[in-house]
C-alpha positions in Angstrom: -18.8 -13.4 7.9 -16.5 -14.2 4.7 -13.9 -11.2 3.5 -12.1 -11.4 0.4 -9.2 -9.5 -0.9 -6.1 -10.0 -3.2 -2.9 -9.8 -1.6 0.4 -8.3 -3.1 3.9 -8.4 -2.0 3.4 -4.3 -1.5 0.5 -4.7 0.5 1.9 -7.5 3.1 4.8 -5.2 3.3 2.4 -1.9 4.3 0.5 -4.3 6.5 3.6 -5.8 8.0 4.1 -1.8 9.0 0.6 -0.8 10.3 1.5 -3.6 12.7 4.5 -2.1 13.6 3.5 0.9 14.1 0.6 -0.9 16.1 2.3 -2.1 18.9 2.0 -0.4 22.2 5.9 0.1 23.0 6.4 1.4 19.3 3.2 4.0 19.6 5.2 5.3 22.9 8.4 5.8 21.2 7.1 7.4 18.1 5.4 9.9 20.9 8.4 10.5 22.5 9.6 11.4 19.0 6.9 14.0 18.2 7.7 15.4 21.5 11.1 15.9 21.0 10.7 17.4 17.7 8.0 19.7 19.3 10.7 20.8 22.1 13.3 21.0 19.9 11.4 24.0 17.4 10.7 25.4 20.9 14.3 25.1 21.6 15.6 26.9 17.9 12.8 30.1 18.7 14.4 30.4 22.6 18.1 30.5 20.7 19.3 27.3 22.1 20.5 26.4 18.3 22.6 23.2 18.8 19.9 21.6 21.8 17.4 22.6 19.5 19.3 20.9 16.2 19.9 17.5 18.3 16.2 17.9 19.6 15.4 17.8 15.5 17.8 15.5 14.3 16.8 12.5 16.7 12.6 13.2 16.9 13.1 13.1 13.1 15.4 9.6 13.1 13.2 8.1 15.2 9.6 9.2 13.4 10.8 8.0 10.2 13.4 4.7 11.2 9.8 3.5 12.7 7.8 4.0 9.9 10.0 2.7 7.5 11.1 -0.2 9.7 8.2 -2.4 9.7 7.4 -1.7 6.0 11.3 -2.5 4.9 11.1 -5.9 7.0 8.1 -7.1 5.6 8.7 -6.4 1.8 12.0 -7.7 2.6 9.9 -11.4 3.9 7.2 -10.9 0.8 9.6 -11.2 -2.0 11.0 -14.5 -0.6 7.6 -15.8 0.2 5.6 -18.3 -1.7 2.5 -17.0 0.5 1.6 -14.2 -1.2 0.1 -12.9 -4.6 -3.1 -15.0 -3.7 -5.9 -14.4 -3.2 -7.1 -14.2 0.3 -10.2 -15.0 2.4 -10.9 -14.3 6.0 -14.0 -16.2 7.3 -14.5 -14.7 10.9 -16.1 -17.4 13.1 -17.4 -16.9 16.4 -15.0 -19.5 17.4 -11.8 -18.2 15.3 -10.6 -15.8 12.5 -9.9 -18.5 9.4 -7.9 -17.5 6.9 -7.4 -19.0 3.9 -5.3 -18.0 0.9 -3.6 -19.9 -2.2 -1.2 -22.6 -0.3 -1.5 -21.8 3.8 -5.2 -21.7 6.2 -4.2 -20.6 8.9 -6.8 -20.3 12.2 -6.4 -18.1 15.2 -8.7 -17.9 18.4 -10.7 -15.2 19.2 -8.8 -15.5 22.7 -5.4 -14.6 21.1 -6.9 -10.5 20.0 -6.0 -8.4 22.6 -6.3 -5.1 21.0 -8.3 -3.4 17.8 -6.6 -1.1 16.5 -8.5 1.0 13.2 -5.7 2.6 11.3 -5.7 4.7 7.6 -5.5 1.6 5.8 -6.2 -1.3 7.7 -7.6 -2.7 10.7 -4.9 -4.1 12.7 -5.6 -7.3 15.6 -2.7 -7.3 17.9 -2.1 -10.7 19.6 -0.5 -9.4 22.4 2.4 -6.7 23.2 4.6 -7.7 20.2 2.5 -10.0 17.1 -0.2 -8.9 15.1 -2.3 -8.8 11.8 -3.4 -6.6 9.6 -6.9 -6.4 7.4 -6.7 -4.1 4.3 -9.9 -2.1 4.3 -10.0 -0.6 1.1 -10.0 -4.6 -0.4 -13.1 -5.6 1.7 -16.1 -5.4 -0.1 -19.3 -3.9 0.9 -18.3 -4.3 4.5 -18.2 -1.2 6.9 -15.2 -0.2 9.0 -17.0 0.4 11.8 -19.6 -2.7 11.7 -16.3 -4.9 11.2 -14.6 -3.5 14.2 -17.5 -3.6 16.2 -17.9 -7.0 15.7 -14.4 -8.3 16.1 -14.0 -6.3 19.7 -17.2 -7.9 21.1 -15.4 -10.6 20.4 -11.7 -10.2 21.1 -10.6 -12.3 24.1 -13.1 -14.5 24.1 -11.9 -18.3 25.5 -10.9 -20.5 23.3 -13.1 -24.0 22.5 -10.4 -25.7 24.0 -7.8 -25.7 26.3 -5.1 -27.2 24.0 -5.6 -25.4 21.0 -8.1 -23.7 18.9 -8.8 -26.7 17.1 -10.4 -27.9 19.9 -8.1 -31.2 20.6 -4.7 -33.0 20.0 -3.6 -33.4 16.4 -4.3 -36.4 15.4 -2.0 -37.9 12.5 -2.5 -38.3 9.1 -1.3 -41.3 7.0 2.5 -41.0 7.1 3.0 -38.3 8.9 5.3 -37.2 11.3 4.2 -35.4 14.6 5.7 -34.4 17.3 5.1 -32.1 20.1 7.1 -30.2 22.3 6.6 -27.0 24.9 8.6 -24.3 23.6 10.9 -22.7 26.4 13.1 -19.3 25.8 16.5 -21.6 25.5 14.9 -23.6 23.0 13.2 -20.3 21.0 16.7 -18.6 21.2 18.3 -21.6 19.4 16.1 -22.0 16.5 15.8 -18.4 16.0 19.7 -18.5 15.6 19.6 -21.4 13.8 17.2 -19.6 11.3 18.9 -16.6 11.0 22.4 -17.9 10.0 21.2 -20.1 7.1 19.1 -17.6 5.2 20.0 -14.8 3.4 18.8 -11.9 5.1 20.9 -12.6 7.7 24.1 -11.5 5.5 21.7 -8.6 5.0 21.0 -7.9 8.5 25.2 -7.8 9.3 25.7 -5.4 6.1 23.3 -3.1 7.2 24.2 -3.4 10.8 27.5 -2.5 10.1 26.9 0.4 8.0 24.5 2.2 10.3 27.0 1.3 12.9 29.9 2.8 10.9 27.3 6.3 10.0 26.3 6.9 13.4 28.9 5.3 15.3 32.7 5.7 13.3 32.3 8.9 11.2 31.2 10.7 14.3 34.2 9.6 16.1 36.4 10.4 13.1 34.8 13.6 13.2 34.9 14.7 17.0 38.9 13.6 17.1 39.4 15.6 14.6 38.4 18.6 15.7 39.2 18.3 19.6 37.6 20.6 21.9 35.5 20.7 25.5 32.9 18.0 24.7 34.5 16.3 21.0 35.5 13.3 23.2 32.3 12.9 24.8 30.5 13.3 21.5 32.9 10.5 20.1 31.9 8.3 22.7 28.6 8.5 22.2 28.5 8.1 18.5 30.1 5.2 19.3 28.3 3.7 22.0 24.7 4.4 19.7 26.2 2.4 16.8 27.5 0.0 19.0 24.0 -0.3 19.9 22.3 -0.5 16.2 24.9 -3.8 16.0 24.2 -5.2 19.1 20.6 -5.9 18.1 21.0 -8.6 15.7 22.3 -10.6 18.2 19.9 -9.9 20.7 17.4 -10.9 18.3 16.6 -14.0 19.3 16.5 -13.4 22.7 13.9 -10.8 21.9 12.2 -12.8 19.4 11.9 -15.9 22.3 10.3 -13.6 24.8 7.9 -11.7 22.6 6.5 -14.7 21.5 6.3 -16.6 24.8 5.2 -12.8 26.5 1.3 -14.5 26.6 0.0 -16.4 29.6 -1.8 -18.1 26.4 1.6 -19.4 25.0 4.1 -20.0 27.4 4.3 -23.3 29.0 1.5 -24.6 26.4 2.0 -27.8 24.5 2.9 -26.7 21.0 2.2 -29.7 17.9 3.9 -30.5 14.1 2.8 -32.4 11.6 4.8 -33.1 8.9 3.1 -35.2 6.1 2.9 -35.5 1.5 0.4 -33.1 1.8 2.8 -30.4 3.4 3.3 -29.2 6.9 1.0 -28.1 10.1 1.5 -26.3 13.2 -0.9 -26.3 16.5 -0.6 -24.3 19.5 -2.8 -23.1 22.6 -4.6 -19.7 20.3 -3.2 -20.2 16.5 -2.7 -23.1 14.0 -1.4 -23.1 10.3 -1.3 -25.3 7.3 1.2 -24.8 4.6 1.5 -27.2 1.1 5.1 -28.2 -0.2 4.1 -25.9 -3.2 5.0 -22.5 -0.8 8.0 -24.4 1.0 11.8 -23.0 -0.4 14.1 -25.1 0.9 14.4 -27.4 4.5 17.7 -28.0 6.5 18.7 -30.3 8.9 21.0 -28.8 12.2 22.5 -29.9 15.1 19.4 -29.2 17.4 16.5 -28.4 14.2 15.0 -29.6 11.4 13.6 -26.0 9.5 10.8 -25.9 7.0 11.3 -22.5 5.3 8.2 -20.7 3.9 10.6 -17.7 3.2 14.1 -16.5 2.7 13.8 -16.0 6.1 11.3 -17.3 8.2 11.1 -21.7 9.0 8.8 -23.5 10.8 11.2 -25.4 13.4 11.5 -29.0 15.1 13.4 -30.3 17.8 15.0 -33.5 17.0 15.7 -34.0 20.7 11.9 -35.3 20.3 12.3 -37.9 17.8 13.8 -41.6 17.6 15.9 -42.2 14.9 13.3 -44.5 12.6 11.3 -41.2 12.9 14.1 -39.2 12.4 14.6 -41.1 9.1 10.9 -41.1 8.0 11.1 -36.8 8.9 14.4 -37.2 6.0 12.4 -39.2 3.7 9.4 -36.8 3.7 11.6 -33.6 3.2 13.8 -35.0 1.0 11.3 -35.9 -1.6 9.2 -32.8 -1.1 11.3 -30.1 -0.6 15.2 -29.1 -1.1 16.8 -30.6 1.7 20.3 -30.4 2.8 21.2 -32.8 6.1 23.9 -32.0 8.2 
């Protein structure tokens, strides 16, 4: 089955949110929201005014930071992205989804679905409790929602061909390319994810926008409370504060929480993961997905302490230990960046 669609900056950003939105821990909260704004209209008829308010307020917050949270982050990857603005084909295998689409193909096992979720505008495939992907259906062609689903969830979690990946064997190299292959561990996941984050620019972003939801819900509050002192102003003020401190404290938990969502699959963790860096451009293996980029959608590469990252985006890289390289292949990995990309060593 072959599905065709154009894809738009606008529409990877929507999709990035239906995904979002998708996920199981996200669906709860966004309940607990519509609850709270249901108690809190029950609360303003009963003339409890100011539980009723704060019942509002915060339902409110939450309903709409969710929605808008997914869809900001992904227009926010789009427009640094050389991936999109293509168009796109999915060719659904009973092996694997394929998908191909101007400079990356990209191949995930049937294994790695474990959810079908049919929303207003797309149909989304969550890959377990925290990754995802989204189909547009008003761009597929002649193909009924309901068939499509059907189909996909008779074959969501199938095994994969192969126990390494869903390739179905070890990448074998290509004339000069580098590979190497590594298991990805939480230690090693936090480090790139750091190493990522500090050398693109949405991490300036991230801190600026950290620090003003920080200063709305956190300072102003305080300022507030102190000055107007009464029975419950300094317990007020030490909440705001403690609920921005909060908003800032997750960009640095970030990569911890980026290293376990994506090692939260008995399919991923402890699984031999494989890249290949090569003229062509640059592929990644592992035990459900693979990917294939050209140098055409690469931005820039840097070399670290620990990495060497292949950016696709402002701010996402692909990332490679050097802990697993001599140094002649160390140099050959230079050679090939340097003259394919924008690199800047360390």
């Amino acid at each position: 089955m072959r599905l065709r669609y154009q894809c738009t900056k606008l529409l990877n950003a929507r999709a990035t949110g239906a995904v979002y939105r998708s996920l199981p821990v996200i669906r709860k909260i966004r309940r607990l929201a519509r609850w709270a704004v249901v108690v809190g209209l029950a609360a303003l008829l009963f003339g409890q005014t100011q539980l009723g308010r704060a019942l509002l307020m915060g339902g409110f917050f939450f309903i709409v930071f969710f929605r808008l949270f997914g869809f900001l982050t992904g227009l926010t990857r789009s427009l640094g992205s050389r991936l999109v603005e293509h168009e796109h084909e999915l060719v659904l295998t009973p092996e694997a989804l394929i998908g191909e689409g101007g400079l990356a193909r990209t191949r995930i096992a049937w294994e790695a679905i474990t959810e079908v979720r049919l929303e207003k505008r797309f149909i989304v495939l969550l890959t377990g409790r925290w990754n995802g992907m989204a189909i547009p259906r008003k761009r597929l062609d002649d193909v009924p929602d309901d068939s499509l689903v059907e189909w996909i969830e008779s074959r969501a979690g199938s095994p994969a061909p192969s126990p390494t990946s869903p390739g179905g064997g070890p990448m074998t190299g290509r004339e000069d390319e580098v590979v190497v292959s590594f298991i990805p561990t939480v230690e090693l996941l936090m480090a790139a994810t750091r190493a990522v984050m500090w050398r693109s620019g949405a991490s300036v972003l991230n801190i600026l926008l950290l620090g003003g939801m920080w200063a709305y819900f956190g300072l102003l509050p305080w300022i507030r409370a102190m000055a107007n002192p009464g029975g419950s102003a300094v317990v007020r003020g030490i909440l705001a504060v403690l609920l921005g401190t909060a908003f800032v404290a997750l960009f640095f938990l970030e990569p911890r929480l980026n290293a376990r969502r994506a090692l939260a699959s008995p399919l991923s963790r402890g699984r031999l993961q494989e890249v290949g860096i090569s003229p062509e451009g640059v592929r990644t293996r592992g035990p459900i997905a693979e990917c294939e980029i050209g140098w055409e959608a690469v931005r820039r590469s840097r070399e670290t302490e620990r990495f060497f990252l292949v950016f696709f985006s402002r701010s996402s890289a692909f990332y490679i230990p050097k802990a697993e390289f001599d140094d002649s292949t160390m140099d050959r990995l230079r050679r090939l960046l340097s003259e394919h990309s924008e690199f800047r060593p360390t």
